[in-house]
C-alpha atoms as a printed R data frame, in Angstrom:
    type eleno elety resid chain resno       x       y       z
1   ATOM     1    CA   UNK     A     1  -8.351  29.568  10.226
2   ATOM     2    CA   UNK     A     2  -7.654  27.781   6.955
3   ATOM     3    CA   UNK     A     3  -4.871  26.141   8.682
4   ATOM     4    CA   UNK     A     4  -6.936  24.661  11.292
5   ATOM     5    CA   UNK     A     5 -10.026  23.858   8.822
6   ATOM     6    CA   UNK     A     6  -7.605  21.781   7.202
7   ATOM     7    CA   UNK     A     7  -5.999  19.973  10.070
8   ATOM     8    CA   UNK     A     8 -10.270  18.891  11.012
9   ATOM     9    CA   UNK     A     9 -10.169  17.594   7.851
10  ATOM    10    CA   UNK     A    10  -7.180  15.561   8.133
11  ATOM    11    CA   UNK     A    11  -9.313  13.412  11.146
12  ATOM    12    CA   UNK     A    12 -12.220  12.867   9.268
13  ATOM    13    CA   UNK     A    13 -10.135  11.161   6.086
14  ATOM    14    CA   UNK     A    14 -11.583   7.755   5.053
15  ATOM    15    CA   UNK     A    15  -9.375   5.285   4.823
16  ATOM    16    CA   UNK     A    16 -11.479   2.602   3.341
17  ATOM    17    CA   UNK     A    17 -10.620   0.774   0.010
18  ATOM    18    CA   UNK     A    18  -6.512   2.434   0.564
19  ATOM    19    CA   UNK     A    19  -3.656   0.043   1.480
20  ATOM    20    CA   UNK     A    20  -2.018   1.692   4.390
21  ATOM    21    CA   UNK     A    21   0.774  -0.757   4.116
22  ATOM    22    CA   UNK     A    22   1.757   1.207   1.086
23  ATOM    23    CA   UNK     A    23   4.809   0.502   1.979
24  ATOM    24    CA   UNK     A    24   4.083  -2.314   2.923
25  ATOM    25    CA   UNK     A    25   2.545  -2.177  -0.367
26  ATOM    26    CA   UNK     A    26   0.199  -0.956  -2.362
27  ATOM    27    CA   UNK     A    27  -0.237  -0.666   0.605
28  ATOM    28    CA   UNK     A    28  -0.566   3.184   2.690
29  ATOM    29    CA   UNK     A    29   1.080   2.023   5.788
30  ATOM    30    CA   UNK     A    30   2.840   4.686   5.515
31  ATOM    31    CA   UNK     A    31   3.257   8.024   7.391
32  ATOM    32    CA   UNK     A    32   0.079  10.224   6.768
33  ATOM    33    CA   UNK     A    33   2.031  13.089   7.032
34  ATOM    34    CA   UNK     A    34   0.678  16.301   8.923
35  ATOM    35    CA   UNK     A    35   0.314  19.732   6.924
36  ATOM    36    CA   UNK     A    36   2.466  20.728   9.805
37  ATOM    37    CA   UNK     A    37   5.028  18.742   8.389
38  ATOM    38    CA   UNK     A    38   5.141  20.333   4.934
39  ATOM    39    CA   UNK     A    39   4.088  24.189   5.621
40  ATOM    40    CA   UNK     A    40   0.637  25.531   4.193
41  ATOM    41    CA   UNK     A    41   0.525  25.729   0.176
42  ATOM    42    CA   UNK     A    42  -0.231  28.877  -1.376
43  ATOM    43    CA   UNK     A    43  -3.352  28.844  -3.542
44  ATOM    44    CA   UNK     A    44  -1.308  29.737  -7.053
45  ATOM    45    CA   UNK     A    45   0.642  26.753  -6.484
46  ATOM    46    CA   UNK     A    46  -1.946  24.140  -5.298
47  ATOM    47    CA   UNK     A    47  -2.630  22.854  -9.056
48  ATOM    48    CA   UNK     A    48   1.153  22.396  -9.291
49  ATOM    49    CA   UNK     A    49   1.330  20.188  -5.865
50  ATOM    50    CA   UNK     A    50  -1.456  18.248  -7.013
51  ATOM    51    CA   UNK     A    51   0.190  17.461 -10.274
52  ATOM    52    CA   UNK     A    52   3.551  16.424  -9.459
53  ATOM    53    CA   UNK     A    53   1.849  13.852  -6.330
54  ATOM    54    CA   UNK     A    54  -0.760  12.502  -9.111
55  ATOM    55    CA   UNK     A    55   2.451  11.616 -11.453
56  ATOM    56    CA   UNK     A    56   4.502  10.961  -8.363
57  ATOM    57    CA   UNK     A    57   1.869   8.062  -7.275
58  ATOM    58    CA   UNK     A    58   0.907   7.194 -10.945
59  ATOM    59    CA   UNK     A    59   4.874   6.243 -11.321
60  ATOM    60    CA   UNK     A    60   5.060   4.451  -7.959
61  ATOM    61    CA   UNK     A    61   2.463   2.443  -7.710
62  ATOM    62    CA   UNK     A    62   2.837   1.311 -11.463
63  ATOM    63    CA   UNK     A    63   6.746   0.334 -11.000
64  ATOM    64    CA   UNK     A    64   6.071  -1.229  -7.728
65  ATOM    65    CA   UNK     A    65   5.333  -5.290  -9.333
66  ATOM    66    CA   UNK     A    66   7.783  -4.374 -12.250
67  ATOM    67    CA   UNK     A    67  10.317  -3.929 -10.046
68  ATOM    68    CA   UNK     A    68   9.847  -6.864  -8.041
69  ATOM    69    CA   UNK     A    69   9.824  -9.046 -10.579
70  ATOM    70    CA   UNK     A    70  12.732  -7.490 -12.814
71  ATOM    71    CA   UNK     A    71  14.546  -7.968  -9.160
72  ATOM    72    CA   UNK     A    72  14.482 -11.808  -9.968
73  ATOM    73    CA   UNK     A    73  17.771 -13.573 -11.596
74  ATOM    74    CA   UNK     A    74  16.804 -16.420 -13.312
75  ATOM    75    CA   UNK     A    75  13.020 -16.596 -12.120
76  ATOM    76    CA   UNK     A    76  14.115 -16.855  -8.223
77  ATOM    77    CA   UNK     A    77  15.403 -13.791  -5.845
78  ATOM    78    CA   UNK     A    78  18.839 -13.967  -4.984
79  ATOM    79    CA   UNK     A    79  18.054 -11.803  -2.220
80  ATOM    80    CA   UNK     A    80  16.804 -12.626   1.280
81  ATOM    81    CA   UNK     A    81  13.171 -11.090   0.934
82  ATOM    82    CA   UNK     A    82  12.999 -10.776   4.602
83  ATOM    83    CA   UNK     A    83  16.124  -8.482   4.439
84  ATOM    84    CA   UNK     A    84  14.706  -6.462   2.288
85  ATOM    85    CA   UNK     A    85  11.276  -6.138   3.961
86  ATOM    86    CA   UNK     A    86  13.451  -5.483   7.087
87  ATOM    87    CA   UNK     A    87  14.802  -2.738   5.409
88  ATOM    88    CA   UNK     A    88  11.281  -1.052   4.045
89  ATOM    89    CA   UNK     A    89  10.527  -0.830   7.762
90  ATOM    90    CA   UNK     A    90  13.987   0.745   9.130
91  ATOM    91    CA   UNK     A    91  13.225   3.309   5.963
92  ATOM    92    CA   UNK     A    92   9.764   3.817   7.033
93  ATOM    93    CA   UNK     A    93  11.004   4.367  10.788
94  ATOM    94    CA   UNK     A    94  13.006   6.527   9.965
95  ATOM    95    CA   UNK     A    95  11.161   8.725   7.663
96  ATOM    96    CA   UNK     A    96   8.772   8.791  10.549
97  ATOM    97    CA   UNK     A    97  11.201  10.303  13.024
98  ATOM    98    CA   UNK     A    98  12.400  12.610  10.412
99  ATOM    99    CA   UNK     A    99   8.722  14.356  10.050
100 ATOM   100    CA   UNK     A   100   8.872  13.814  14.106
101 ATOM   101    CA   UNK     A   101  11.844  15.763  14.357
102 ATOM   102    CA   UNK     A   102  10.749  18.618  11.845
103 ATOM   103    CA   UNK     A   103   7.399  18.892  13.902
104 ATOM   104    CA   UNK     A   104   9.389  19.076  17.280
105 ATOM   105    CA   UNK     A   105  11.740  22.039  15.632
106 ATOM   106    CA   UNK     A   106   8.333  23.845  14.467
107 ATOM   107    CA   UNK     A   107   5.997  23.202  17.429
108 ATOM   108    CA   UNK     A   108   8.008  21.776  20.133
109 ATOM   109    CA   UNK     A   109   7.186  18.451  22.155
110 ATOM   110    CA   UNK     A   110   3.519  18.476  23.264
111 ATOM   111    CA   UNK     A   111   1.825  15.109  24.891
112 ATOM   112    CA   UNK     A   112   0.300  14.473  21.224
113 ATOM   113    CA   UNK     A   113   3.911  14.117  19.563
114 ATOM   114    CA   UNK     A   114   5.962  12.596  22.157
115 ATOM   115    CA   UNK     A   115   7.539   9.789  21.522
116 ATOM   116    CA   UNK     A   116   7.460   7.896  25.061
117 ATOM   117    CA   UNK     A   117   4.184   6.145  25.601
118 ATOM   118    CA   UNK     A   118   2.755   3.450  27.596
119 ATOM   119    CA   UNK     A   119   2.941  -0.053  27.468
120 ATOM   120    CA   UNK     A   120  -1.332  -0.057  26.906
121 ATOM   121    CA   UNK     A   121  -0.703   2.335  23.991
122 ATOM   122    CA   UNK     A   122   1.592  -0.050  22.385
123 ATOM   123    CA   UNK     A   123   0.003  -3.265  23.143
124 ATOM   124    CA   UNK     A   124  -2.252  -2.594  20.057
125 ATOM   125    CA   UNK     A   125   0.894  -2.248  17.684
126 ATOM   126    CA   UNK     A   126   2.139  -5.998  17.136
127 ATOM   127    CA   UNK     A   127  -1.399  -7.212  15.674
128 ATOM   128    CA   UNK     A   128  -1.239  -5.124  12.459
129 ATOM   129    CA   UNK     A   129   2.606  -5.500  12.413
130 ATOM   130    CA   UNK     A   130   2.330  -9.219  12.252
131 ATOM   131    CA   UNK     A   131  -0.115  -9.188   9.015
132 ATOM   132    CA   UNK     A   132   1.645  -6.991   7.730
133 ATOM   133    CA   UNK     A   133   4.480  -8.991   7.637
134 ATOM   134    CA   UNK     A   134   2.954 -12.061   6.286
135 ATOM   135    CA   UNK     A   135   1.221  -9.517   3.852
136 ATOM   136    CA   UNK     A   136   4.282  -8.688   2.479
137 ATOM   137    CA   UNK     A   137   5.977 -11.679   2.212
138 ATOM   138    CA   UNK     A   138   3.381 -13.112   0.158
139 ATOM   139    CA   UNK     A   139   3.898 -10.177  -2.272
140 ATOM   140    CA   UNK     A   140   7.077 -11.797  -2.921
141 ATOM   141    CA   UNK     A   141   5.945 -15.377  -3.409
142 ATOM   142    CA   UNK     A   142   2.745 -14.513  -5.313
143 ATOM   143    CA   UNK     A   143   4.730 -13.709  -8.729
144 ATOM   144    CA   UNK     A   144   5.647 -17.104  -8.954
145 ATOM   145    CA   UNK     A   145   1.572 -17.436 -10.439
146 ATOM   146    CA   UNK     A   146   1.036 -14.621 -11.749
147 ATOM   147    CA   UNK     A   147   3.233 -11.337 -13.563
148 ATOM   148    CA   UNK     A   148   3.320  -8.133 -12.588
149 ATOM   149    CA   UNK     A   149   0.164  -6.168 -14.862
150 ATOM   150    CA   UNK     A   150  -2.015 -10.088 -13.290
151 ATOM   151    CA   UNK     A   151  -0.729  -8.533  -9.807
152 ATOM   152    CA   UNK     A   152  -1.581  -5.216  -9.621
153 ATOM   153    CA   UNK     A   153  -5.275  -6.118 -11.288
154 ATOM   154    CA   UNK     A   154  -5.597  -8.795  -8.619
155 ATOM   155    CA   UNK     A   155  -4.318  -6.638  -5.487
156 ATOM   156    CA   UNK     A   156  -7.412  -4.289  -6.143
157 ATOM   157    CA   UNK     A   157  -9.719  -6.920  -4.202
158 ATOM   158    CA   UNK     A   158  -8.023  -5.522  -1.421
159 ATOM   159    CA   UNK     A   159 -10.768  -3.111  -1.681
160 ATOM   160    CA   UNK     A   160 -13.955  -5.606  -1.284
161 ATOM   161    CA   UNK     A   161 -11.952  -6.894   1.917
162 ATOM   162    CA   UNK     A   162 -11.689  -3.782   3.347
163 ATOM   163    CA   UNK     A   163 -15.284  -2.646   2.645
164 ATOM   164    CA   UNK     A   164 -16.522  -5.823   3.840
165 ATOM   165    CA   UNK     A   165 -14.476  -5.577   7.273
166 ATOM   166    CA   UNK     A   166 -15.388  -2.332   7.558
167 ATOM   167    CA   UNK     A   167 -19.332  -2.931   7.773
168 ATOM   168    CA   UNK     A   168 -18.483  -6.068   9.763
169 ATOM   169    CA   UNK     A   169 -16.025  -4.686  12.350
170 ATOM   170    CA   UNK     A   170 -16.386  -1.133  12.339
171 ATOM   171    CA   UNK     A   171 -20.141  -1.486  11.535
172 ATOM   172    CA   UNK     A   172 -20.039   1.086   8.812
173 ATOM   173    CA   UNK     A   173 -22.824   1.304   6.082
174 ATOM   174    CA   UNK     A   174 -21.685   0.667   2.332
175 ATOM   175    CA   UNK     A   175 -23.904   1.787  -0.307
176 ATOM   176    CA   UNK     A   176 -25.751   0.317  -2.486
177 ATOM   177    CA   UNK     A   177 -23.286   1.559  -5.398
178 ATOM   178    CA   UNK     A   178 -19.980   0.603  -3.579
179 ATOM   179    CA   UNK     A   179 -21.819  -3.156  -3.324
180 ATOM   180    CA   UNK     A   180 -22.182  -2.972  -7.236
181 ATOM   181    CA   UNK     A   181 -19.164  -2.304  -7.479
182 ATOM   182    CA   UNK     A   182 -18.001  -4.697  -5.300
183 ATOM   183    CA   UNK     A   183 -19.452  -7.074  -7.828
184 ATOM   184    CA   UNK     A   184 -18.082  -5.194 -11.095
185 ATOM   185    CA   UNK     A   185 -14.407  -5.606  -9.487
186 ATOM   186    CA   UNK     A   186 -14.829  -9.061  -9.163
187 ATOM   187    CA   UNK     A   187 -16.173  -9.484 -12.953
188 ATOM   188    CA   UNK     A   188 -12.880  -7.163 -13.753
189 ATOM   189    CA   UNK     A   189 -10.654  -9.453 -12.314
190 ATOM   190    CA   UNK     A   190 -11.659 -12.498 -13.523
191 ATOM   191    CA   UNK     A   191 -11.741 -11.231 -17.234
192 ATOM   192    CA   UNK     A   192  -8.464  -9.387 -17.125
193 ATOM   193    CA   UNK     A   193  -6.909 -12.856 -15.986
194 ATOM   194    CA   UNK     A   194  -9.089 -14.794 -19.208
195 ATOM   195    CA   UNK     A   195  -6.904 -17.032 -21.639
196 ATOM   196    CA   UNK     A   196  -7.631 -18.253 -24.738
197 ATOM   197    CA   UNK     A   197  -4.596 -19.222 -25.923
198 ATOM   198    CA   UNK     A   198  -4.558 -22.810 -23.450
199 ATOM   199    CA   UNK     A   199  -6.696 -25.189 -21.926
200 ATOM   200    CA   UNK     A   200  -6.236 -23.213 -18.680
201 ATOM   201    CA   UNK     A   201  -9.642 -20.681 -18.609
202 ATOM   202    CA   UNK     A   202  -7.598 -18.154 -16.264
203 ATOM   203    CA   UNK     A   203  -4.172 -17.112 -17.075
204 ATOM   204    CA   UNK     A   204  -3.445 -17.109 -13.104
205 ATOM   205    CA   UNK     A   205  -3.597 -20.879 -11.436
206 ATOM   206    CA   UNK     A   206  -5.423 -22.015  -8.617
207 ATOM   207    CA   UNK     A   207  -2.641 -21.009  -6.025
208 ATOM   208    CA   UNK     A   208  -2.334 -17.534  -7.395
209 ATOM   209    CA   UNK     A   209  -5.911 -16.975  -6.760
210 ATOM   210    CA   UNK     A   210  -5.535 -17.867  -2.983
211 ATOM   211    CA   UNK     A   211  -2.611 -16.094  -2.410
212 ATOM   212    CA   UNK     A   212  -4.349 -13.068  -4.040
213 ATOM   213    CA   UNK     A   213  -7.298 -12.976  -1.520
214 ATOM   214    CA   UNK     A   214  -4.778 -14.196   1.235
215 ATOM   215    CA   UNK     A   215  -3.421 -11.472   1.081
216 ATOM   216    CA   UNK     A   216  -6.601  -9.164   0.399
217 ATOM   217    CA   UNK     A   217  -8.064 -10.473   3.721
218 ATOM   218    CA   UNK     A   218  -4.800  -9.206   5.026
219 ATOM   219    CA   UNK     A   219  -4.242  -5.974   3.704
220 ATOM   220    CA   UNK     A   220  -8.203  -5.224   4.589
221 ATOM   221    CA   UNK     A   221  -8.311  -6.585   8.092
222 ATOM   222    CA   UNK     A   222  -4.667  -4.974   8.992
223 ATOM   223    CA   UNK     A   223  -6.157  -1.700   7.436
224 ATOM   224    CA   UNK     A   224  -9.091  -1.289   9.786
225 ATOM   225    CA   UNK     A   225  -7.393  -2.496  12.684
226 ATOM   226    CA   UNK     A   226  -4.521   0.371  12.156
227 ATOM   227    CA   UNK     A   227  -7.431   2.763  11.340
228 ATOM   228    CA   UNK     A   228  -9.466   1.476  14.599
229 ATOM   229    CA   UNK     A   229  -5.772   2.167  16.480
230 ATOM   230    CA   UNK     A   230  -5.875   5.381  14.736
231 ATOM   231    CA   UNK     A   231  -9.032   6.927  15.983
232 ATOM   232    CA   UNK     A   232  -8.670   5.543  19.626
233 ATOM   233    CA   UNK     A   233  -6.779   8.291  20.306
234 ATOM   234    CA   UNK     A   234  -7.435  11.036  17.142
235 ATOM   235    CA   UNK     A   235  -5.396  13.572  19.128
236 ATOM   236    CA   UNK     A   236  -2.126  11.614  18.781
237 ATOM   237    CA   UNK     A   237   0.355  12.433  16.148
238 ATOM   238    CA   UNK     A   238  -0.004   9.629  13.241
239 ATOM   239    CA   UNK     A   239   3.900   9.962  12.746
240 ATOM   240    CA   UNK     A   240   4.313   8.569  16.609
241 ATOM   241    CA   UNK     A   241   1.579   5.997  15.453
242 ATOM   242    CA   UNK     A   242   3.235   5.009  12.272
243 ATOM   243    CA   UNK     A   243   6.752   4.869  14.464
244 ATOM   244    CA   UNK     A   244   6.052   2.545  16.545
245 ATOM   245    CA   UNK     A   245   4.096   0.467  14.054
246 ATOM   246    CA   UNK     A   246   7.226   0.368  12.321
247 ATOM   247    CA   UNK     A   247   9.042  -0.605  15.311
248 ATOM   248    CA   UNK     A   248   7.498  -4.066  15.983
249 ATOM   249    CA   UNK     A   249   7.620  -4.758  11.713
250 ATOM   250    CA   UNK     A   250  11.535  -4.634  12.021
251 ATOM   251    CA   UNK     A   251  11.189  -6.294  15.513
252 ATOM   252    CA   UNK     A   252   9.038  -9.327  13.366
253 ATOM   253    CA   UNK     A   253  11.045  -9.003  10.049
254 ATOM   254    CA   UNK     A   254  14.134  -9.342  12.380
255 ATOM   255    CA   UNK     A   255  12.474 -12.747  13.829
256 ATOM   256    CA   UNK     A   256  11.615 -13.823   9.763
257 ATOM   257    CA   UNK     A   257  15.626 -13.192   8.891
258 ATOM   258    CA   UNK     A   258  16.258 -15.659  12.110
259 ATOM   259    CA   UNK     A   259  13.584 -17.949  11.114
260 ATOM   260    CA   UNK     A   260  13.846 -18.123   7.287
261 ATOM   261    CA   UNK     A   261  17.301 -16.785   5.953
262 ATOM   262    CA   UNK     A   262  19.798 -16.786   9.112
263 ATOM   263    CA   UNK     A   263  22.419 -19.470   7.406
264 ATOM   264    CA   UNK     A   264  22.211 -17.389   4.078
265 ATOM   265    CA   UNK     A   265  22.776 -13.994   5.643
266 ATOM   266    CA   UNK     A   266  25.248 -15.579   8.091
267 ATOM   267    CA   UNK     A   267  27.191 -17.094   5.178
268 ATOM   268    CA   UNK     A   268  26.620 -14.846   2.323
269 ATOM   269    CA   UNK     A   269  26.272 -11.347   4.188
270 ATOM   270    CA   UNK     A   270  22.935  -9.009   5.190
271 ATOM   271    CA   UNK     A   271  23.463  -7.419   1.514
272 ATOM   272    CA   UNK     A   272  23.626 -10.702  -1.015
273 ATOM   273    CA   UNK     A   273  22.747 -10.690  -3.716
274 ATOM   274    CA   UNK     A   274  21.425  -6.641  -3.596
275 ATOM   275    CA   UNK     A   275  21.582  -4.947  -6.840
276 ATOM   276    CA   UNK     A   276  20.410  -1.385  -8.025
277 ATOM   277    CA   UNK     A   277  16.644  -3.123  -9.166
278 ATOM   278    CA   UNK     A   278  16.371  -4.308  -5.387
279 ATOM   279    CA   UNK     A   279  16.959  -0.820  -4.132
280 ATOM   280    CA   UNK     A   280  15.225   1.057  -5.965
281 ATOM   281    CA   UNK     A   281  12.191  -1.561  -4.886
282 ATOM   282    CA   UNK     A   282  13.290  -0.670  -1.429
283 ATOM   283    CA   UNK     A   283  12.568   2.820  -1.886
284 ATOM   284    CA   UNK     A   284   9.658   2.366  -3.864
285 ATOM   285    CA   UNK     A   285   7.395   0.607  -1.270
286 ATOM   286    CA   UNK     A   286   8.743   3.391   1.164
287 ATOM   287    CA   UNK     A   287   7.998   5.936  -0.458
288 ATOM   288    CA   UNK     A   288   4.653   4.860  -2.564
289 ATOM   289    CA   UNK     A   289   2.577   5.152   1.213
290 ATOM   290    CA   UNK     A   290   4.247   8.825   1.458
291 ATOM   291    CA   UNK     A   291   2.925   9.760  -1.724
292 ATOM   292    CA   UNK     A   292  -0.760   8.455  -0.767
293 ATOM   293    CA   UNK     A   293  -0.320  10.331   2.109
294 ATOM   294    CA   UNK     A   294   0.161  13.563   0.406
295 ATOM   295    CA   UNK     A   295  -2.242  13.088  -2.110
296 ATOM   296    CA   UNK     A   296  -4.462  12.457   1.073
297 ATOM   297    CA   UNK     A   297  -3.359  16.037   1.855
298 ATOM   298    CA   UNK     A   298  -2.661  18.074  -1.346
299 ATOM   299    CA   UNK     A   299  -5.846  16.408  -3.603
300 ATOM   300    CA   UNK     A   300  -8.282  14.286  -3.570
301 ATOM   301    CA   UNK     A   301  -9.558  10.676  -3.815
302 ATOM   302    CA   UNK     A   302 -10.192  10.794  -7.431
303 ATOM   303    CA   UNK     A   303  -6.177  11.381  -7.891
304 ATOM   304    CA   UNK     A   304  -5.847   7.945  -6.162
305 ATOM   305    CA   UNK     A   305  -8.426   6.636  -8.366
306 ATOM   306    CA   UNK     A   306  -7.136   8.029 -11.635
307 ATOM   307    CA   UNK     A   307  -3.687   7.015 -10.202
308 ATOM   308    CA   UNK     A   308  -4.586   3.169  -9.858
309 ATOM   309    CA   UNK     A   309  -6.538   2.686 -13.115
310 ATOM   310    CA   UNK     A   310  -3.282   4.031 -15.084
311 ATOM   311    CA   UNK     A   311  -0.728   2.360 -13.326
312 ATOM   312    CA   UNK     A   312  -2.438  -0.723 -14.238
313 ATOM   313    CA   UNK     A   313  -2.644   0.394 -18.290
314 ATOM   314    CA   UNK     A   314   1.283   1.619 -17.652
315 ATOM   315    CA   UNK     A   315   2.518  -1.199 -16.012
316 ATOM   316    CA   UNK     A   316   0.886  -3.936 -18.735
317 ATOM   317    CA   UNK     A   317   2.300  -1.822 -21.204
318 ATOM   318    CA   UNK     A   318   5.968  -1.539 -19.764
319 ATOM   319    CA   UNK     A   319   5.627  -5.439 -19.017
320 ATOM   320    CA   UNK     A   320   5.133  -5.798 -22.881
321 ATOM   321    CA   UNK     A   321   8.908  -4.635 -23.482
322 ATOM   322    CA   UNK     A   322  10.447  -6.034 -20.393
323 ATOM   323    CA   UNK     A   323   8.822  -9.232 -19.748
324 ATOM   324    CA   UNK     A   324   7.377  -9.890 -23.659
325 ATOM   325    CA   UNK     A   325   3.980  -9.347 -21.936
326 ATOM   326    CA   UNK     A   326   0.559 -10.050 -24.520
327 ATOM   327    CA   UNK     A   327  -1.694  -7.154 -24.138
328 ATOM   328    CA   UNK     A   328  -4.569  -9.127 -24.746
329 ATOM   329    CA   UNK     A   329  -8.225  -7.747 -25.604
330 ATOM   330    CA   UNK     A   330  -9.675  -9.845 -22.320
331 ATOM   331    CA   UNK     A   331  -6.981  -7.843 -19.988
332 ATOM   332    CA   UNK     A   332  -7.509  -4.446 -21.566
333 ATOM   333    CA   UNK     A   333 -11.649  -4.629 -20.721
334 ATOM   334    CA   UNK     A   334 -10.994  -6.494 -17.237
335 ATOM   335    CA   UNK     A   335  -8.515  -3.698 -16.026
336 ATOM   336    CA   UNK     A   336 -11.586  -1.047 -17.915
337 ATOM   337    CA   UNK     A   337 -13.315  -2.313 -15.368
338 ATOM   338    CA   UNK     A   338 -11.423  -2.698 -12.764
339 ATOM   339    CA   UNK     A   339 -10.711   0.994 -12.948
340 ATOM   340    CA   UNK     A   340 -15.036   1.702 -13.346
341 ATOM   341    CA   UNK     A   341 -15.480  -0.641  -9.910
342 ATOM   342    CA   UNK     A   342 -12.757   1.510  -8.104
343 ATOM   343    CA   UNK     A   343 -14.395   4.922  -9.100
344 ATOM   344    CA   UNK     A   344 -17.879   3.940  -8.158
345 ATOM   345    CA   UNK     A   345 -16.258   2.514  -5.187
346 ATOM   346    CA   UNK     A   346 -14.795   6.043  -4.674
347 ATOM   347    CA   UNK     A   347 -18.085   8.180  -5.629
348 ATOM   348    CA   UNK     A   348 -20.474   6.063  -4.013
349 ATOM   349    CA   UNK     A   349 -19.362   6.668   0.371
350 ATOM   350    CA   UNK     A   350 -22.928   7.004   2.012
351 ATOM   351    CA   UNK     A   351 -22.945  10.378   3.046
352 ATOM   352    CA   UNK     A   352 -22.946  11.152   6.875
């Protein structure tokens, strides 16, 4: 009975205000992996689970922008981006199938975790795919505005998108305290990115600011779609979901190699320029949406929360001694509250 109380729960998760990108980000898209998948978790080892995913998502998320931009020689990427993001979505894929393939063993093929479908059920796929994968090249691009604690203050607006979409598309009622907060994380934003030491009154320029809600509108629009996808059919396995999601990103990060990079990976090789920095980065936006997932499963929202408002503390501070970073008063009370907005945000769901 526990079992199945917690596999009801697992429907009724609210996805507003999380990146499912994950890994495509932030962002969670990103298996949401099945209990199933992991076996049930005694109750004398719960607090342990939930510890090791809070640090496990606290590490993540905070090393995602370092890594990007410590991935840069000489202030450019020697790397074909597109390559890379090709290969978050073969990883993603095939983590996917992997959970697939451990259900299968456990369970056996039922009509809810097969993986052949029909061409209406996959018709839906290529939308979310796409942004996505303009999403995520712009993560790339964005650093040349702003460094990596600017970026992960800045890629919280992701949350006003998504709340906004979600009353406007989805017709879901925000509260009164999510709106305020709405408001707060805007304030946070703009005084985390306050300088005083120029004539500039922001630290991040003009284009940095655009690309930032670019890519918020994005991240909030492609999150609501996926989660409108989602509950279509609530029955279906998210791992087949989140396969063949993954399928059309390599199929459109495959097109962006032709496109963008096909003399450079024809002439230089798939793998130029690659270095251990650019795969750990790899790894890190595949795995960060598998460790939202299991906090999804093994915690709570408030982990996420507490998660996000240290990562951006941890990854300032690691920026000071890898970048020569200034930990400046303005950016220590804008990412305060930052972290405040994303709690409320968090706290304040109207209750159904």
């Amino acid at each position: 009975m526990e079992h199945r109380k917690l596999k009801d729960q697992d429907r009724d998760v609210d996805l507003a205000g999380v990146d499912l990108e994950g890994t495509r980000g932030k962002d969670l898209l990103v298996p949401v992996i099945p209990l199933s998948t992991f076996g049930g978790v005694p109750g004398d080892r719960q607090w342990k689970r939930k510890s090791l995913v809070t640090i496990a998502l606290t590490i993540l998320t905070s090393s995602q922008a370092i890594l990007i931009v410590w991935s840069k020689r000489a202030g450019k990427y020697e790397y074909s981006v597109t390559t890379a993001n090709f290969l978050v979505e073969t990883l993603k894929c095939a983590l996917s199938l992997a959970f697939l393939m451990r259900i299968w063993n456990r369970e056996g093929v039922t009509e809810d975790n097969r993986l052949s479908t029909t061409l209406n059920e996959v018709s839906v796929y290529p939308i979310p795919a796409a942004l996505y994968l303009v999403k995520n090249l712009l993560q790339y691009y964005i650093f040349a505005y702003v460094d990596a604690p600017g970026y992960q203050i800045l890629k919280n607006l992701n949350i006003i998108s998504t709340g906004v979409l979600y009353r406007i598309i989805l017709k879901r009622e925000l509260s009164e305290i999510q709106w305020a907060a709405f408001v707060l994380l805007c304030a946070g934003c703009t005084t985390a990115q306050l300088n005083s030491n120029s004539d500039r009154v922001l630290d991040t320029p003009f284009q940095g600011w655009v690309m930032a809600v670019v890519m918020a509108l994005l991240s909030g629009f492609a999150g609501v779609y996926t989660e409108a996808i989602i509950k279509k059919r609530p029955s279906r396995n998210i791992n087949v979901q989140n396969f063949w999601l993954y399928i059309f990103g390599m199929m459109f990060n495959a097109i962006a190699i032709f496109v963008q990079d096909f003399d450079a990976v024809m002439n230089k090789g798939f793998f130029h320029g690659y270095s251990l920095i650019t795969t750990l980065m790899i790894l890190n936006h595949a795995l960060s949406g598998i460790a939202v997932s299991m906090v999804m499963k093994y915690a709570d929202n408030i982990v996420k929360v507490y998660s996000t408002s240290v990562a951006m503390l941890l990854t300032a501070v690691v920026s000071v001694f890898l970048f020569g970073f200034h930990l400046s008063l303005a950016f220590f009370l804008g990412s305060t509250v930052v972290s405040v907005s994303v709690y409320l945000h968090s706290i304040g769901k109207v209750r159904r």
